[in-house]
N, C-alpha and C positions, 0 to 999 in steps of 0.2 A: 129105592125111593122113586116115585112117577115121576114123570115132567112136570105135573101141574103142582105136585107139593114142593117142588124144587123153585116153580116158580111164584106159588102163596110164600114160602118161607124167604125167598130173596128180597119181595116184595116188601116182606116184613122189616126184613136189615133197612134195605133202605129208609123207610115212612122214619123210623129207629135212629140213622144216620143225619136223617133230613132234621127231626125232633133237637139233637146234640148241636148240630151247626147254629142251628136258630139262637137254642140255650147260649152257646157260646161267643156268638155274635152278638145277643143281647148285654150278657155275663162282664165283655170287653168293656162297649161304651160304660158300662156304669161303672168298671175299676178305673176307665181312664178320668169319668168324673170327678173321683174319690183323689186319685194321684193330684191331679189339677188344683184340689182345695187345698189338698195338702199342703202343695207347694205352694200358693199362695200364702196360708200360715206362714211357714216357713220362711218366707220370705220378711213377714211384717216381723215377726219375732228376733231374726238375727238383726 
């Protein structure tokens, strides 16, 4: 393999990488929303 397909193809992991962090940093705030309601239910119900 070249240098340059080593470095198109690292390239790619990263963009790849970068895409998943995003996702999952989005992914968080909205389960910690959801926890949040939750408990408040939870709380008027008990």
């Amino acid at each position: 393999m070249k240098t340059a397909e080593k470095i198109a193809n690292a390239k790619k992991r990263i963009n790849e990488l970068e895409r998943l962090i995003k996702y999952w940093n989005d992914s968080e705030h909205d389960e910690a929303k959801i926890v949040n309601l939750t408990m408040k239910i939870e709380h008027k119900v008990a």
